[in-house]
Steps between C-alpha positions, in 0.01 A plus 500: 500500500638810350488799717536856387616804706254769437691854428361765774391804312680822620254718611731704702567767219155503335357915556207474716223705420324686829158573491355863584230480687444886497302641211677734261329874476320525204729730267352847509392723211713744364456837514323640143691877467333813512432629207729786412382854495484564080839787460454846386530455127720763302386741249771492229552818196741295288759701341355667185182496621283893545203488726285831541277406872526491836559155730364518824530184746745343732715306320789497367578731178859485309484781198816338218253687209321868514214609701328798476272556814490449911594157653335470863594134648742366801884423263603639221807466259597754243752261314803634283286537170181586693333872491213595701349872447237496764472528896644176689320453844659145655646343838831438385665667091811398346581701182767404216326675223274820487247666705374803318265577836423551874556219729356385856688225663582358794875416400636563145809390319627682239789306288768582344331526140203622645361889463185631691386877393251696739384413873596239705333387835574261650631340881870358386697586171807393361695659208735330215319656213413838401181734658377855415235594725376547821548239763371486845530170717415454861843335610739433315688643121803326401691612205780195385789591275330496220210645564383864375242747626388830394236678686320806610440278884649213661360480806530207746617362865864374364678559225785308378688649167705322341432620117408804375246723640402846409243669625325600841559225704330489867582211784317514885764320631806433321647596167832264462692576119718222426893449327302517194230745576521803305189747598417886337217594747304843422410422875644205746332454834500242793579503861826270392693546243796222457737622197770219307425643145435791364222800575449842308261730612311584772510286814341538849494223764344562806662308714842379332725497203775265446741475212725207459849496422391468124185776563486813321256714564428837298256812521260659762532290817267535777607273812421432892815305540807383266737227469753523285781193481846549335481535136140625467453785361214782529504815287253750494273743723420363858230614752375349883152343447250664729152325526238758378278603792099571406468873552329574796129650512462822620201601703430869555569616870143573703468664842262400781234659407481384114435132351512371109182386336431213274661743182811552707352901558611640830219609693424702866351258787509816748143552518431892434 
């Protein structure tokens, strides 16, 4: 009788499998997006394109063509080829080409090919390009290097020149004229005055005027205080500023006996 070893099977290295007895979460939906808000769409003038109207809305409007009328919305972009010859009322105003018209902004940028004729309003404006008219701002006028501005007013709280300015230029707080600042005022007036180009004409600061070692400074010059460091130079006429007092209101001298009536007439109160 034959016997026959039986071969043990190796279990020792077969993976066991555990079971889980805890159920698995149920996978959770995902999240659908919001739908997007639909963005402001532009309103193009191609290049070589002239339209005669006026665009009102608050969008977005980018001029490359010719438009002859009044643009009323929130941006606008004159580009290089782009002329508008209308009134521009807009949050913010960036200007390569031409604006043959007034302007009321909150800030404006005017670019180194750009040219804006007439009046300017606005809170913030910077200068590369060229402007001939009146500009008033509520804070802040900064002239770069190659930036160009002839006007009957510039008025503002700061002024920073470094370009060319001529004109009658007006600051509350500070007028500061850079290396590169060259200025012919008919009239320049703040209550500081901080001088590292060049001035001609007639100056008053109320409070201060400094000139730089590179400063020159040249014509009627009405100042509180000056500050002159070595190498500046200041030629011309100069005079103390004295704050102008309001006149005072004379009243005609009454005695005891004598009041004024409602038409200022002197009359007796001594009974008779």
């Amino acid at each position: 009788m034959a016997f026959f070893n039986k071969k043990e099977k190796n279990t020792s290295n077969r993976p066991r499998t555990e079971v889980n007895s805890t159920p698995q979460p149920k996978p959770q939906p995902k999240p659908q997006p919001k739908p997007q808000p639909k963005a402001n769409l532009a309103t193009i003038i191609s290049k070589g394109i002239r339209v005669a109207g006026n665009i009102t809305g608050s969008d977005f409007v980018q001029v490359e063509g010719t438009l002859d009328g009044d643009i009323t919305v929130d941006n606008v972009t004159i580009g290089a080829s782009g002329v508008v010859n209308g009134t521009i009322k807009a949050k913010n105003v960036s200007i390569e080409g031409q604006l043959q018209g007034e302007i009321y902004c909150s800030d404006l940028e005017v670019k180194k090919q750009g040219k804006v004729s007439h009046k300017i309003y606005a809170t913030h404006l910077l200068v590369s390009g060229t402007i001939s008219g009146d500009i008033v701002t509520e804070k802040t006028v900064t002239v770069e290097r190659d930036g160009n501005i002839q006007a009957q007013r510039i008025q503002s709280k700061k002024i920073v020149i470094n370009g060319l300015v001529d004109g009658k230029v007006s600051a509350e707080d500070s007028i500061e004229v850079g290396h590169d600042g060259k200025v012919k005022a008919d009239r320049l007036e703040s209550r500081k005055v901080v001088v590292n180009g060049k001035i001609d004409g007639k100056i008053t600061a109320s409070e201060l005027l400094e000139v730089g070692r590179n400063g020159f400074v040249q014509g009627e010059i009405t100042v509180k205080n000056i500050k002159t460091e070595e190498g500046g130079r200041v030629i011309g006429t100069m005079v103390t500023y004295e704050e102008t007092k309001a006149p005072a209101i004379e009243t005609p001298a009454i005695s005891n006996t004598q009041s004024i009536d409602k038409d200022d007439n002197i009359i007796d109160t001594e009974p008779v």
